[in-house]
N, C-alpha and C positions, 0 to 999 in steps of 0.2 A: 321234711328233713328236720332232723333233733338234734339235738346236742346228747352224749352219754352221760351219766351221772346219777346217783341217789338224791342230789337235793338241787337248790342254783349255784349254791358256794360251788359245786363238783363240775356243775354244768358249765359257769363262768371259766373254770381251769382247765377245762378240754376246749373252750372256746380259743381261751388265750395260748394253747399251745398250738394252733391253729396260724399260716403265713400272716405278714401285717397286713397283705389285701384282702385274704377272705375275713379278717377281723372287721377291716372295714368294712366292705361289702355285709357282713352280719349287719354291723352296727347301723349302717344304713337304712337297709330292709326293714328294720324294727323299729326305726323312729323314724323312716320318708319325709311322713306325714307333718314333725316338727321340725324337721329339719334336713328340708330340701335344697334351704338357701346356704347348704354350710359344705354341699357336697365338695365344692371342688376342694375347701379349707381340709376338711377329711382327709380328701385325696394327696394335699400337698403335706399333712403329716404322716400318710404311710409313705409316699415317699422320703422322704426325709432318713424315714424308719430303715429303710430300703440301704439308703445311704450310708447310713451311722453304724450299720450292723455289718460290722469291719471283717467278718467270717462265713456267714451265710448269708449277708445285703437279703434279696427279694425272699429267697429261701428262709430267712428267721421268722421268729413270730416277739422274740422279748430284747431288750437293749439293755444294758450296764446300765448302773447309776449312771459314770461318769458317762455317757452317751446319752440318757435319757436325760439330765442336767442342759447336756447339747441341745438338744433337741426343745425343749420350752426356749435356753437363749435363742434361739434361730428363728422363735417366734414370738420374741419377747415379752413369753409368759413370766410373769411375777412369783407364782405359787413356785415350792418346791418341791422333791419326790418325797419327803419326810410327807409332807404336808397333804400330799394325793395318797399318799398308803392311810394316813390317820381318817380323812374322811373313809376310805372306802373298807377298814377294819370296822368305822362305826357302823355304820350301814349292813356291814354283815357279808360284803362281797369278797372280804376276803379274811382269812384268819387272823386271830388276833394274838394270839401267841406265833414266837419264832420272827426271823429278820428275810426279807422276801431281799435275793439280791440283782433280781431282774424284773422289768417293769413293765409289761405286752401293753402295744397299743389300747385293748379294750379298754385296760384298767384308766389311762390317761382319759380315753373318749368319754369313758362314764362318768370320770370327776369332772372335764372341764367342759361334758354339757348340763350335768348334774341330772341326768335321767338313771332310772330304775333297772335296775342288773336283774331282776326278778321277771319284769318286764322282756327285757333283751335277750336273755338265756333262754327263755319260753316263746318268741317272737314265729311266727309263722314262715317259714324261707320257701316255700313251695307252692302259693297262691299267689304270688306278688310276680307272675312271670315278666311281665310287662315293666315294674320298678327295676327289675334287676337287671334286666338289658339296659335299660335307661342308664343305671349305674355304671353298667360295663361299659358300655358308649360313651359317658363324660371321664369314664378312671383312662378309657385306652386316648383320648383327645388329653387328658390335662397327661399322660404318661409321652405323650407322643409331644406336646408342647415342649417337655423339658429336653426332649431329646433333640428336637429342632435347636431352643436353646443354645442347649452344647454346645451342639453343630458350629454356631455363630458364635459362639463363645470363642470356639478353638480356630476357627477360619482367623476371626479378630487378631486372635494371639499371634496366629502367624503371621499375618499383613505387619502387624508392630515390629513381629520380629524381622521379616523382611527388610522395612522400612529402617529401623534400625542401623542392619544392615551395608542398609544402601545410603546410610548417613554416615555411619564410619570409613567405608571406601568411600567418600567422597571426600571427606577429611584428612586421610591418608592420601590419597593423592593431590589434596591443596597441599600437605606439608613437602610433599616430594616434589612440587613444581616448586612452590618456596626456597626446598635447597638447593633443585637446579640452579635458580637464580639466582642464588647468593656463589654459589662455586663459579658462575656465567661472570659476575663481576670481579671478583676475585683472582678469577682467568684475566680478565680486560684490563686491571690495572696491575698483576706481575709483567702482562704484554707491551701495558703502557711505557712501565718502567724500564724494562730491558731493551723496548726502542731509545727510550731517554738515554740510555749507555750508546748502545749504538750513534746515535746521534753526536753526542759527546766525545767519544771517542775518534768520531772520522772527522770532527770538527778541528781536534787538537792535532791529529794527523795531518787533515790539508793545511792548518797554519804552521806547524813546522815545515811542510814543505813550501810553502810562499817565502817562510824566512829567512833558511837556505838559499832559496834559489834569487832572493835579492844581495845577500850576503857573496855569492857566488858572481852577481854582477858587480857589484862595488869594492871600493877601496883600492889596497893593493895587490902585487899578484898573491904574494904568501896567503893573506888572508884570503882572497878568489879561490887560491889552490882549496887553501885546509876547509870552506866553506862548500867546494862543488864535491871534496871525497863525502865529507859527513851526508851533501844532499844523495849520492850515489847510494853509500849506505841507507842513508833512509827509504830510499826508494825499495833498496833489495832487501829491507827485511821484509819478511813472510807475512803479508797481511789478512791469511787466513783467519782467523780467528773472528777479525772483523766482518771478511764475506759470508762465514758461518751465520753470524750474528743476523747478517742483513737478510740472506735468507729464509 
């Protein structure tokens, strides 16, 4: 398997127009050998890729400035895209006239392992049967890790939000036993008080009737007379209001 092209510059830009994983996976195949211990790191920047590529994700093969920018802060690379295009015009991988305003994985892998485009564009992809499974087997585990990830990511989310949740109705209903209890009390001294009338009122009731009814015994008759009408009347007025009350 080849890449199409007249030279590596032609061959390098049919590579790079190529998804962010089989860039990988090239990239791989062509350098195993120095860099077996970097696979999964590979793998966590085509994903990445994957991610950042806000219109065709897995389906792109090139990122924006402003995504490829993303894409080193995410991995707290130092260099910048200025900086990866100037090495890799020197070197010849890519032209040197005109302004590139997309940045394919290869072009990053090749600056920031500093191996040979010359190299990689011409790399053998069809003897290495055994590397490439291998590859495919760590990309589909470290693809499958993030996906697990997620998974936990979003379960988390939703336990907090549950949790939450079930912290605010719990709070809502301390404030609602709170005003039961204040309206509870509130009720029990309007009650307290309107017994206090109650009270009051049949207190001054039965002493004008004791008063009467002593006034009513003593003295003379006039006075006994004018003392038994007033206790008669006081007797007969209506003292509904009162057994309302008491009730």
């Amino acid at each position: 398997m080849s890449l199409p092209g007249s030279n590596d510059q032609e061959k390098l830009e049919a590579l790079a127009s190529q998804t962010y994983k089989n860039q990988a996976i090239w990239f791989l195949n062509a350098f195993w050998d120095k860099l077996e211990g970097e696979a999964e790191r590979i793998w966590d920047y085509q994903h990445k890729c994957d991610e950042y590529d806000l219109q065709k994700h897995e389906e792109g093969c090139a990122l924006d400035e402003l995504n490829a920018h993303r894409l080193l802060e995410a991995f707290n690379e130092t260099m910048t895209v200025r900086e990866m295009r100037d090495s890799l015009r020197e070197s010849g991988a890519i032209k040197k006239e005109g302004r590139l305003k997309m940045v394919p994985l290869v072009h990053w892998l090749v600056f920031r392992y500093k191996q040979d485009f010359h190299k990689l564009v011409n790399a053998s992809q069809g003897d290495n049967k055994a590397e490439i499974e291998a590859a495919q087997r760590l990309l589909d585990e470290v693809n499958q890790l993030f996906l697990d990830a997620d998974a936990a990511a979003q379960a988390a989310a939703e336990a907090a939000k549950a949790a939450i949740q079930r912290e605010a109705e719990a709070k809502a209903s301390e404030q609602e036993a709170v005003a039961r209890e204040a309206d509870a009390v509130t009720a029990q001294k309007e009650l307290e008080a309107a017994l206090a009338e109650v009270k009051a009122q049949e207190d001054a009731y039965n002493a004008k009737t004791e008063q009467l009814k002593k006034k009513s015994e003593e003295g003379g008759v006039v006075s006994r007379n004018k003392a038994k009408n007033e206790l008669a009347q006081h007797l007969g007025e209506d003292p509904l209001p009162l057994r309302r009350a008491k009730i």
